[in-house]
Structures are given as structure tokens and as C-alpha cells.
TORPA-4810 file (N, C-alpha, C, O; in nm, 3 decimals):
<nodes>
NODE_1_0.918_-0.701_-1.984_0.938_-0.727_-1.842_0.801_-0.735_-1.776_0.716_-0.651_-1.803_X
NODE_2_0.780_-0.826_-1.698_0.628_-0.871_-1.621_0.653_-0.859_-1.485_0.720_-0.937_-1.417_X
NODE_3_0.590_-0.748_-1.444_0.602_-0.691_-1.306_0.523_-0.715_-1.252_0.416_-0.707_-1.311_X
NODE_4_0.519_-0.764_-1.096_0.449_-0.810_-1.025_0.371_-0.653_-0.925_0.267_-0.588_-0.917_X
NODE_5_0.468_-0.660_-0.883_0.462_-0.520_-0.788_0.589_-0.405_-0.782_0.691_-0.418_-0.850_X
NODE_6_0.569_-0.313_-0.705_0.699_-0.237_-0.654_0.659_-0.160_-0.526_0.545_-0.118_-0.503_X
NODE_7_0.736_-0.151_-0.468_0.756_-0.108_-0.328_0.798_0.007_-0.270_0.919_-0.012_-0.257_X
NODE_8_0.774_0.105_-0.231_0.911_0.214_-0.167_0.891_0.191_-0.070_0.775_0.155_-0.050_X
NODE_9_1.001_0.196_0.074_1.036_0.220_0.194_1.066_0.304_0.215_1.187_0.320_0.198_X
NODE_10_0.966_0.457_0.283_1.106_0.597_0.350_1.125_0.550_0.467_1.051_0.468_0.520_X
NODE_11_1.223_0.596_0.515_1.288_0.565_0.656_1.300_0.729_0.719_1.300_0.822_0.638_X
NODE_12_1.307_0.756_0.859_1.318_0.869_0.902_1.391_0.851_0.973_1.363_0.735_1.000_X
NODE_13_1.506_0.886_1.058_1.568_0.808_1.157_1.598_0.951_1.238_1.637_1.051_1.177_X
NODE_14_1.576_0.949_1.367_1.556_1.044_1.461_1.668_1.034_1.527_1.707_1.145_1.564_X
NODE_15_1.732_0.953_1.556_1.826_0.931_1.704_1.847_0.783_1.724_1.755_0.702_1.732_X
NODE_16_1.977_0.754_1.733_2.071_0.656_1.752_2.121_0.656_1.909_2.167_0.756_1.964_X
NODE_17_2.101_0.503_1.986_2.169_0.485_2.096_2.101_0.644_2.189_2.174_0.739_2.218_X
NODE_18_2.004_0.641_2.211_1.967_0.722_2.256_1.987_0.881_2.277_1.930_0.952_2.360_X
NODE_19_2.113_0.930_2.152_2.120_1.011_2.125_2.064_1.102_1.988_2.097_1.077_1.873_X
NODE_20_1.951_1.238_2.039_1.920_1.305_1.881_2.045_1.327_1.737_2.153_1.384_1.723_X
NODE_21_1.963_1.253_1.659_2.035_1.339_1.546_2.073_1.444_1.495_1.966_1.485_1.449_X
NODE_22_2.171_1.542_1.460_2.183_1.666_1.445_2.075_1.679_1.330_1.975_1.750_1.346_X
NODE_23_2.096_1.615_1.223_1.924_1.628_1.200_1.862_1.496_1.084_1.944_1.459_1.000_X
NODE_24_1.764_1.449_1.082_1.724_1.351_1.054_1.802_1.297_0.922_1.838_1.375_0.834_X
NODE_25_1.825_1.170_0.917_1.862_1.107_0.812_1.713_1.007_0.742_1.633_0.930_0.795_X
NODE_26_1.727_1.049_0.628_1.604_0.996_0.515_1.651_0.881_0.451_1.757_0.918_0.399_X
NODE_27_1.634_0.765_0.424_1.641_0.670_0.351_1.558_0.636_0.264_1.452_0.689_0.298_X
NODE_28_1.541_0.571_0.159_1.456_0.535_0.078_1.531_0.443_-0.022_1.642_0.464_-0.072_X
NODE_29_1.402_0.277_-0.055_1.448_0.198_-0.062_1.366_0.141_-0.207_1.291_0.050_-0.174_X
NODE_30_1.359_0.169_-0.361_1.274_0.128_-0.389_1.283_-0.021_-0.414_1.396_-0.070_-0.426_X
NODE_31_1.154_-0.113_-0.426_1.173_-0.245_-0.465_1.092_-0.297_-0.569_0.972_-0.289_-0.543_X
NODE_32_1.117_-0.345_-0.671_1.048_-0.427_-0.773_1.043_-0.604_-0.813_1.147_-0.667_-0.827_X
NODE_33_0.962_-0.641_-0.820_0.916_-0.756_-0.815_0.873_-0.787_-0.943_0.770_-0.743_-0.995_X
NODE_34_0.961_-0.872_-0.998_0.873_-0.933_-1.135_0.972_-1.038_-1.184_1.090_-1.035_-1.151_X
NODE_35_0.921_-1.132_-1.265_0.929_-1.222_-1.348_1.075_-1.280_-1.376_1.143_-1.206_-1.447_X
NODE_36_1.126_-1.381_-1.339_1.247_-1.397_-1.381_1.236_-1.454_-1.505_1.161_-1.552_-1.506_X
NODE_37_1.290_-1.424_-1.616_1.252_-1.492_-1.749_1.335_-1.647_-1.737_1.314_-1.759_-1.785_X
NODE_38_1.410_-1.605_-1.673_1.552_-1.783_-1.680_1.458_-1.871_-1.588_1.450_-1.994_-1.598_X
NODE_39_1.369_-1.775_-1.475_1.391_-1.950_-1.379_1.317_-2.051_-1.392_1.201_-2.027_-1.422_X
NODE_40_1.353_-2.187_-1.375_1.378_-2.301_-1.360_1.440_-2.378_-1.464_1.434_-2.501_-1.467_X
NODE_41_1.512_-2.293_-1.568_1.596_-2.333_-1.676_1.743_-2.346_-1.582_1.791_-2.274_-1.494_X
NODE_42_1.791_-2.480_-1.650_1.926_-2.466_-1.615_2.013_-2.360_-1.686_1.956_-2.271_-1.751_X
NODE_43_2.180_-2.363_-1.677_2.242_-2.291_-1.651_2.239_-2.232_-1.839_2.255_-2.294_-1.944_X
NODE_44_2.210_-2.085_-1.809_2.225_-2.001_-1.918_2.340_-1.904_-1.954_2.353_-1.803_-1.884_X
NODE_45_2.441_-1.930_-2.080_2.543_-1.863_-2.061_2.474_-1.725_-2.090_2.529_-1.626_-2.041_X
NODE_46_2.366_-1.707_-2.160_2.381_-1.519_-2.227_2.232_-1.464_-2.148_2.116_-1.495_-2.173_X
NODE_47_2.286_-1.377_-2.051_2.201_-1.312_-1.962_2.195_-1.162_-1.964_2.163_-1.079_-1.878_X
NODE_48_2.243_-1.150_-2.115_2.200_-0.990_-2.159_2.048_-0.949_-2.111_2.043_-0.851_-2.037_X
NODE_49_1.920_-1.013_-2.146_1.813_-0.979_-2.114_1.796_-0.891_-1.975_1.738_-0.782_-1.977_X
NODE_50_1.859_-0.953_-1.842_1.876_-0.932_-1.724_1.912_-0.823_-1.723_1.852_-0.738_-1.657_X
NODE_51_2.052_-0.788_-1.821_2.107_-0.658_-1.783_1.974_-0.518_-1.863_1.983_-0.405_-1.817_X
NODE_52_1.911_-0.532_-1.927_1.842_-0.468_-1.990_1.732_-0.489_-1.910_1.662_-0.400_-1.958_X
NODE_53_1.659_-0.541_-1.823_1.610_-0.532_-1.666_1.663_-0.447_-1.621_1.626_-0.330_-1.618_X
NODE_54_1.741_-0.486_-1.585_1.805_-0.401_-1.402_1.789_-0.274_-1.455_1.712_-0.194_-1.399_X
NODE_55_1.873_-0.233_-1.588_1.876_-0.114_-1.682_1.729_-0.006_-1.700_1.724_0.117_-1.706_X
NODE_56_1.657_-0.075_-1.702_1.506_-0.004_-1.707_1.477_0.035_-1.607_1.472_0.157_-1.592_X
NODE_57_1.445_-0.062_-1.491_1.357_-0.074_-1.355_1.454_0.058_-1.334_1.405_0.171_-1.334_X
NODE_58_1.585_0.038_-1.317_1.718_0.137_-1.221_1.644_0.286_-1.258_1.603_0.357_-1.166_X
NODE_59_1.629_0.329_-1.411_1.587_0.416_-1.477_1.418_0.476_-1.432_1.378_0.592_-1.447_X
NODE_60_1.372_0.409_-1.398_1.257_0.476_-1.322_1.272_0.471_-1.234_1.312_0.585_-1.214_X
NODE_61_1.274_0.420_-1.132_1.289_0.334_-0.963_1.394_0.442_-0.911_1.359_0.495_-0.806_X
NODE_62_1.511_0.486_-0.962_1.602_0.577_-0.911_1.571_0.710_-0.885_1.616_0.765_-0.784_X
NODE_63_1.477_0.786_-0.989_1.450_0.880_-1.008_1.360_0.893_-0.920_1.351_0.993_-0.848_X
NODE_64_1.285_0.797_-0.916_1.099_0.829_-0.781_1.183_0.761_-0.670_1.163_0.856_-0.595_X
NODE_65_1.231_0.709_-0.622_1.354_0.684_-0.489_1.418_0.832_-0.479_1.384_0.886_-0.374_X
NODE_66_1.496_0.906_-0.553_1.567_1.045_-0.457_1.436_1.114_-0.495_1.405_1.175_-0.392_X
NODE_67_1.375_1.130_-0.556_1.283_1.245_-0.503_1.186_1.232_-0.372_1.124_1.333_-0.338_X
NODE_68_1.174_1.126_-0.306_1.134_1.070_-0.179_1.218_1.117_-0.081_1.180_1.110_0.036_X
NODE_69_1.366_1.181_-0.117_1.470_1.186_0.003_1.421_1.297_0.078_1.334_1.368_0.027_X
NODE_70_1.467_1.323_0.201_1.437_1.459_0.243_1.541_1.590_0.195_1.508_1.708_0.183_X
NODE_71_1.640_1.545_0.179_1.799_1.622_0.090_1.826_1.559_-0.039_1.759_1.470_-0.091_X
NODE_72_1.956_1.625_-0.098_2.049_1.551_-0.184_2.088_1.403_-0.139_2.138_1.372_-0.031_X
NODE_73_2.061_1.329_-0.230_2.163_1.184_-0.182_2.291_1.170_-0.162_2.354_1.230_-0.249_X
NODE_74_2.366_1.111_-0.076_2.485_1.093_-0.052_2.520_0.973_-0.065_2.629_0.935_-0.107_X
NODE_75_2.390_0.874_-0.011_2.489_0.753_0.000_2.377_0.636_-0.104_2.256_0.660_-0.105_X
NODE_76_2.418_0.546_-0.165_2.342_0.450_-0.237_2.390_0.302_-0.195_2.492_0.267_-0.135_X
NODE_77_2.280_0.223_-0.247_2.304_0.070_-0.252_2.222_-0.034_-0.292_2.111_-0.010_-0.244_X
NODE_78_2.219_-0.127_-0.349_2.132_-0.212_-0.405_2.134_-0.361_-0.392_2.217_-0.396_-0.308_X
NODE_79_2.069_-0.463_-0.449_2.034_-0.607_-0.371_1.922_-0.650_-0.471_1.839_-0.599_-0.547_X
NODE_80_1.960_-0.759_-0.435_1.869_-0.832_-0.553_1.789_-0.993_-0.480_1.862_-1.091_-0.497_X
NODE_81_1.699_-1.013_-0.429_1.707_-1.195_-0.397_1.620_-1.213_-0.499_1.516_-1.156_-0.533_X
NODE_82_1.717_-1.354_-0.562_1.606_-1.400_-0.685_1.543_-1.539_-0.600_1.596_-1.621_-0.525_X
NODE_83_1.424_-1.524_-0.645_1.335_-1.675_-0.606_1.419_-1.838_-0.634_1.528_-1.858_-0.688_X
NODE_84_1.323_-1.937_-0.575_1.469_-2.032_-0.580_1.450_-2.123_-0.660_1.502_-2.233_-0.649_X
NODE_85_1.350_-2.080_-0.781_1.377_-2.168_-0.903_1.471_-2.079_-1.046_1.475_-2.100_-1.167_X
NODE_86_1.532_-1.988_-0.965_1.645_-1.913_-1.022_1.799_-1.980_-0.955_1.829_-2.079_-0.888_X
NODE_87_1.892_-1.832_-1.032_2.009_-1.895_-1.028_2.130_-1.776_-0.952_2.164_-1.686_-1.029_X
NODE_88_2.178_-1.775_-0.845_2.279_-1.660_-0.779_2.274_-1.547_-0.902_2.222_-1.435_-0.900_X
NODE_89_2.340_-1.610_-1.003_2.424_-1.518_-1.124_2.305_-1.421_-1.235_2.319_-1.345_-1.330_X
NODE_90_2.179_-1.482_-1.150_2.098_-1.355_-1.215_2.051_-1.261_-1.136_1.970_-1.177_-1.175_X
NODE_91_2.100_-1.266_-1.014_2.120_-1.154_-0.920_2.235_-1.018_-0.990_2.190_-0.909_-1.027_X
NODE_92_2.353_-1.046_-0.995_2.436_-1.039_-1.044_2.402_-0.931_-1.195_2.423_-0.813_-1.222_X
NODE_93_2.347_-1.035_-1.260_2.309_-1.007_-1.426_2.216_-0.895_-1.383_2.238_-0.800_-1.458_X
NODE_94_2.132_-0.866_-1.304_2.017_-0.739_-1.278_2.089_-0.547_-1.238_2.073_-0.431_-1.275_X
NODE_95_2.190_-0.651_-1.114_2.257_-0.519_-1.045_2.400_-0.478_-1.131_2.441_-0.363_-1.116_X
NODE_96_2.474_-0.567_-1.218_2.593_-0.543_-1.211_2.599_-0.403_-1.379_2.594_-0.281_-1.381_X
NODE_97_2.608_-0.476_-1.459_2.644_-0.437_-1.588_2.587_-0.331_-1.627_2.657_-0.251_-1.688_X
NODE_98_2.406_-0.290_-1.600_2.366_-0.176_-1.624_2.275_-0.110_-1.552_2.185_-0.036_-1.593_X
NODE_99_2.301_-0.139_-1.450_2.204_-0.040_-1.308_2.260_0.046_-1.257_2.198_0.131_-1.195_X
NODE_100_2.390_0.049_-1.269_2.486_0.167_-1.179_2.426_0.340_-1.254_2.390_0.442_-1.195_X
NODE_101_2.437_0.316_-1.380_2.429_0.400_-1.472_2.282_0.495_-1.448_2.294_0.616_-1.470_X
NODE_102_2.175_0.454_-1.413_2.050_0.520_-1.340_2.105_0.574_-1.224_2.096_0.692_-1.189_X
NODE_103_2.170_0.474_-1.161_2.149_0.529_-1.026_2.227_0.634_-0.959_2.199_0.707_-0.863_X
NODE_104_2.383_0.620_-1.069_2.481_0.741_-1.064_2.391_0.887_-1.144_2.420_1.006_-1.141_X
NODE_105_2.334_0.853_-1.176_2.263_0.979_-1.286_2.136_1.051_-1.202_2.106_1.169_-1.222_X
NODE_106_2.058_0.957_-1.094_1.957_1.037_-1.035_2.054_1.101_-0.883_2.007_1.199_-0.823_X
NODE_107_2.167_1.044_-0.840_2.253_1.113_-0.713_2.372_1.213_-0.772_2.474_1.235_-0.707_X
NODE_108_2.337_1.294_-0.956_2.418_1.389_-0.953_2.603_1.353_-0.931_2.702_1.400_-0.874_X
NODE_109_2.574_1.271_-0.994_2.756_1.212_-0.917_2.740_1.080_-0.934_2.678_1.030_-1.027_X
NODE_110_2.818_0.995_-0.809_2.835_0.837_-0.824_2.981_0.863_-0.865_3.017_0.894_-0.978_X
NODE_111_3.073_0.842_-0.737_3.246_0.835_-0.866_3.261_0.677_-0.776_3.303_0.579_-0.839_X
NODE_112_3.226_0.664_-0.641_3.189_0.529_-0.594_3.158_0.443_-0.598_3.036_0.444_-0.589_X
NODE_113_3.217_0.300_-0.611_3.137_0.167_-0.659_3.015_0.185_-0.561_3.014_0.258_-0.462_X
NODE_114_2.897_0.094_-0.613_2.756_0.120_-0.559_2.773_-0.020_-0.466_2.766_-0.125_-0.529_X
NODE_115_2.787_-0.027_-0.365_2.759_-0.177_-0.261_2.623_-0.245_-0.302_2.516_-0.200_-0.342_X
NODE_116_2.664_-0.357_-0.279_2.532_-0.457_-0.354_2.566_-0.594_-0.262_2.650_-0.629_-0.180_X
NODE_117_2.445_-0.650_-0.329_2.444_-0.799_-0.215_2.334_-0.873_-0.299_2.234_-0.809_-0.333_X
NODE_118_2.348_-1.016_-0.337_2.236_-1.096_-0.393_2.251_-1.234_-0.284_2.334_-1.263_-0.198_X
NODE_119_2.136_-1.293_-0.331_2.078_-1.428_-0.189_1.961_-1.476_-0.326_1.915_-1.403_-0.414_X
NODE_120_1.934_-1.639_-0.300_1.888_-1.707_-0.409_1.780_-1.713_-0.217_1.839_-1.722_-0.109_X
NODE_121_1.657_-1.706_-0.230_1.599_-1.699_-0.113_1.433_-1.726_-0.136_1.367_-1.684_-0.232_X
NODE_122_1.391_-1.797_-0.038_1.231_-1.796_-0.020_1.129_-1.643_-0.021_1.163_-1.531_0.016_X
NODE_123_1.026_-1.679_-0.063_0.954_-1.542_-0.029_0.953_-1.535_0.135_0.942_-1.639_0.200_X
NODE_124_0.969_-1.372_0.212_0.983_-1.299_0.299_1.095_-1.321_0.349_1.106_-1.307_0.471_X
NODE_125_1.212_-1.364_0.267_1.334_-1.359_0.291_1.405_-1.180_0.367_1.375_-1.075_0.311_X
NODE_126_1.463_-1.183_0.451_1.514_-1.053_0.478_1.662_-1.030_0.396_1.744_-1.121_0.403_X
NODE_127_1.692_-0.920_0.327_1.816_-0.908_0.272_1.881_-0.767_0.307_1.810_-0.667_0.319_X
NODE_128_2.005_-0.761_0.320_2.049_-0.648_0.382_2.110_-0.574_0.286_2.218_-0.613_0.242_X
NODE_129_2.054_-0.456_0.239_2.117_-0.374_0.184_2.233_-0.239_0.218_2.229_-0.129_0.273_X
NODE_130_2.335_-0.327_0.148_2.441_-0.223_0.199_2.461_-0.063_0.129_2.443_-0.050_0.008_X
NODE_131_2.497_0.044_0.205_2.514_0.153_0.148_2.589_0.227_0.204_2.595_0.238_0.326_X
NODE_132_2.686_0.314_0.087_2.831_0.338_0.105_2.794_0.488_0.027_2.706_0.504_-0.057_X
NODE_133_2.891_0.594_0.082_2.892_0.748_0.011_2.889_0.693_-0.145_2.933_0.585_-0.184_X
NODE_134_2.823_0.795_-0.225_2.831_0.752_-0.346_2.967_0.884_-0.446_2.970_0.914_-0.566_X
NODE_135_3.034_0.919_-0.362_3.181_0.948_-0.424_3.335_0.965_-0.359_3.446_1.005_-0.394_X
NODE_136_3.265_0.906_-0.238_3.342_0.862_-0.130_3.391_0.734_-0.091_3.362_0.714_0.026_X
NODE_137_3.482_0.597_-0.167_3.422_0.475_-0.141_3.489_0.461_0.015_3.473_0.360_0.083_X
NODE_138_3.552_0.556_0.053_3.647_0.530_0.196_3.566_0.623_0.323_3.608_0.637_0.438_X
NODE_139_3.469_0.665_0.281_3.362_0.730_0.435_3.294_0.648_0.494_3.178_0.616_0.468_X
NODE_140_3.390_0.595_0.611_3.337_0.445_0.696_3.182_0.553_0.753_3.110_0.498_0.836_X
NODE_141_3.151_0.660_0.719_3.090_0.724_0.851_2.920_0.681_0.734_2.805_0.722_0.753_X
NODE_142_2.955_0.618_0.656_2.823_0.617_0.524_2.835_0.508_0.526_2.747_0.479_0.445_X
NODE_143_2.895_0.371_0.569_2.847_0.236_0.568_2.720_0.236_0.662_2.686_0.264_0.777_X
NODE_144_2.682_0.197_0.568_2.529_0.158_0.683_2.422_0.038_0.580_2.462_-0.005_0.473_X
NODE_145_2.296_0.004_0.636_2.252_-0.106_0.619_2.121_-0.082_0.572_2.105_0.013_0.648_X
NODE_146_1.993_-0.088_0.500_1.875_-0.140_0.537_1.870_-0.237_0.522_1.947_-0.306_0.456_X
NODE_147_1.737_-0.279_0.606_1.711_-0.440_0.556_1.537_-0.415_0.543_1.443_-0.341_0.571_X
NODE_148_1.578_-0.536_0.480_1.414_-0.536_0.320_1.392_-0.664_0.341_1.477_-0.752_0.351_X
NODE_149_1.235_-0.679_0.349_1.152_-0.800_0.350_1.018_-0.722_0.286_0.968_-0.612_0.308_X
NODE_150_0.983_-0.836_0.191_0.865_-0.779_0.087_0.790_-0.929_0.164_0.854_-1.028_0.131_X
NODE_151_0.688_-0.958_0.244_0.630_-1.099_0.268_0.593_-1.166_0.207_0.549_-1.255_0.279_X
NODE_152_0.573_-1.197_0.079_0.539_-1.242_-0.046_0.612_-1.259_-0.166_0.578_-1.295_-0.279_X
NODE_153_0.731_-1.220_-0.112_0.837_-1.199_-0.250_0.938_-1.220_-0.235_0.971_-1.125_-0.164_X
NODE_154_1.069_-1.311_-0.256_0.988_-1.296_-0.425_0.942_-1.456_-0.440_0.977_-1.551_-0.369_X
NODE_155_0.832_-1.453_-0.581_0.804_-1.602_-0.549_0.924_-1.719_-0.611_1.027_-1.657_-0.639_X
NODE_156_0.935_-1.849_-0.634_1.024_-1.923_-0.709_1.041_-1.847_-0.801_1.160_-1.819_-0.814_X
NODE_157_0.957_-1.784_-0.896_0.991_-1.761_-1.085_0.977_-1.631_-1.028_0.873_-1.594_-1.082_X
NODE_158_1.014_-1.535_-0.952_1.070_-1.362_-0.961_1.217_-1.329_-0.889_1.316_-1.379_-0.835_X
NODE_159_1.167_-1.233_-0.920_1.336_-1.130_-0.886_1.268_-1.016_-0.813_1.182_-0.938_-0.855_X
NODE_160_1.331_-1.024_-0.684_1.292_-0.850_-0.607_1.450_-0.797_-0.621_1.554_-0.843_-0.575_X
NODE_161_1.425_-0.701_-0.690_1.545_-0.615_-0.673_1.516_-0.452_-0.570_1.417_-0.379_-0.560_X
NODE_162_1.642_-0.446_-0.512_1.618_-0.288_-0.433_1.756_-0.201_-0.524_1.865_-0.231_-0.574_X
NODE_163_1.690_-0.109_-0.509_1.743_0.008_-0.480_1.760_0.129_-0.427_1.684_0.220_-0.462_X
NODE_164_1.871_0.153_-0.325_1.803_0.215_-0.169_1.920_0.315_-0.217_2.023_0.290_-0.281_X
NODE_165_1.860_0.461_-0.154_1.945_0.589_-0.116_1.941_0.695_-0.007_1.821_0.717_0.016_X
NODE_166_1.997_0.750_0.051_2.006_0.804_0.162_2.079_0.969_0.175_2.192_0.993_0.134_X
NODE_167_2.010_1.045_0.223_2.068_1.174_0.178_2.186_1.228_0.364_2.212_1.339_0.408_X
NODE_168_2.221_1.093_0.415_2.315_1.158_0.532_2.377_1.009_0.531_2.358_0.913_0.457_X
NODE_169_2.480_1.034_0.673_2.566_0.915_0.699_2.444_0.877_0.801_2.333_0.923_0.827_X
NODE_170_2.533_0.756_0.850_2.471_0.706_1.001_2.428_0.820_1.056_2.478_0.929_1.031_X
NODE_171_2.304_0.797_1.156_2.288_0.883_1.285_2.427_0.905_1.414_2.457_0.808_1.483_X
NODE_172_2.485_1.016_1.428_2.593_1.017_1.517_2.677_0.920_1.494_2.688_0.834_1.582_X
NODE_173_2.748_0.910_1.385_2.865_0.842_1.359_2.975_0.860_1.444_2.989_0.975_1.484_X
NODE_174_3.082_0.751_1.497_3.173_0.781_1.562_3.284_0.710_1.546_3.361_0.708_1.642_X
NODE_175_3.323_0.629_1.415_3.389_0.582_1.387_3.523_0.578_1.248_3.623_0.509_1.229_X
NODE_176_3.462_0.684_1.180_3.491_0.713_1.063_3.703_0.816_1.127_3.803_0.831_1.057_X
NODE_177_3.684_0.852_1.259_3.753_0.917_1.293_3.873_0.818_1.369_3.961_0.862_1.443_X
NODE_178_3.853_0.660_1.329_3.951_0.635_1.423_4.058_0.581_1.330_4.024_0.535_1.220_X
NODE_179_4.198_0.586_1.371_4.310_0.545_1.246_4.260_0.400_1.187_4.193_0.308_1.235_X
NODE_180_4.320_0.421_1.068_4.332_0.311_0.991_4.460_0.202_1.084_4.544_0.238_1.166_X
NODE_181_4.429_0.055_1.029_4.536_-0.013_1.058_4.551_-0.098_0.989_4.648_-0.172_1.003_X
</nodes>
């Protein structure tokens, strides 16, 4: 694997809508940048390689991501934009088949599908990473978002993948309490 760079984002988040947080929510987002081996090949049926990517990066990147948290993690999520002499489905091939498996293993748990999102995108593309309780998949009060722009990344022939975790819900959640319909 030919890595370009990697990234962390902490986030601190103080207060929502002008109200304090009972107490800060920590985010952290790591990102890696490197080499798509497929792109500008047309369509490839066997994208095992990919999954043995995502599989590695997840395996370090997860572990130095929660130890950045300010708590235990609660909530996770991940994202992938591949450059645009790639292909959607190696977005896909990075996050799906063997990344969960790091990332359930550094948050102690994971019984929750992990929210994910891929975009075939220009460098300084913005992508929104979604994140959901990681054994909760029904705690509307843990949907929440970052969004990630690397300005340089990724180029045509890379892959930025994230992987973001968060040790609270939203700041002052107020929605998680209203009926279902």
C-alpha cells in the first residue's frame, strides 16, 4: 500500500444553538490518503486487494483515532472519496468487507452497523461523514455528521478514506425523545 499522507481531526464541541454542553463532546476523524491500485483501469471484477486496504489502514488508524477521544467511544463512522480516475465500487471495496472489524475492536463493542458514505470526487472535495451509536443502531440522539475536506486530496489515482469516532451524542440532543411514526 503507497501512502500519501494521513490526517487526524479532534473536534471539541462546547455548545450547540447557543446552549453549553453538559459536557464536551470529542470527535476524532482519522484520514488516509494513498494510492488507488485500480485507477484508471476499467471495470475490475476482483477487488480483494481493496478489502486488505481498508483492513490494515482500519487496524492502525482506529486505534490512534480513540485514543485521541476525550472518553470511551460511543459513536463511529466512516467514508471513503476515491479520486476520479477511480471507480464508486472501490469506495465500497475499502469500507465494506474488512474495516468494520478494526473499528468494532478499538470501541470495545460495535453490535451496530458502522454508517458510511463514498463520492467518486475532485481533490478538496467535502464529504460527510455519518455517525451512529456503535451498539445502538436506533439512538436518533448519536446521528450526527462530520464533514472532511483534505485540500489536496484525493488526487485522480488515490483514495482518502476516514474513519471518525466520537465518545458522546450530539451536543443537547432533543430529538431522540419524540415518538416514532
Amino acid at each position: 500500500m503507497d501512502i500519501r499522507k494521513t490526517v487526524m481531526i479532534c473536534e471539541t464541541v462546547f455548545a450547540e444553538a447557543g446552549k453549553p454542553a453538559p459536557t464536551p463532546i470529542y470527535r476524532v476523524a482519522a484520514i488516509t490518503v494513498f494510492n488507488n491500485p485500480f485507477a484508471g483501469q476499467d471495470y475490475i471484477e476482483d477487488l480483494t486487494p481493496l478489502f486488505e486496504i481498508g483492513a490494515a489502514v482500519g487496524e492502525k488508524m482506529s486505534t490512534d483515532a480513540v485514543a485521541k477521544l476525550g472518553g470511551a467511544p460511543v459513536s463511529y463512522g466512516k467514508a471513503a472519496i476515491i479520486g476520479a480516475a477511480g471507480d464508486f465500487e472501490h469506495g465500497g471495496a475499502i469500507l465494506h468487507p474488512r474495516l468494520g472489524k478494526p473499528m468494532r475492536a478499538a470501541t470495545d463493542g460495535g453490535k451496530a452497523l458502522i454508517p458510511s458514505n463514498v463520492k467518486v470526487a475532485a481533490p478538496g472535495a467535502i464529504i460527510d461523514v455519518p455517525l451512529g451509536h456503535k451498539d445502538d443502531l436506533w439512538s436518533f440522539d448519536h446521528f450526527d455528521t462530520m464533514s472532511i475536506c483534505i485540500p489536496d486530496s484525493p488526487r485522480p489515482h488515490e483514495i482518502m478514506m476516514i474513519i471518525a469516532f466520537a465518545d458522546g451524542s450530539r451536543v443537547n440532543p432533543r430529538s431522540g425523545a419524540a415518538p416514532a411514526v
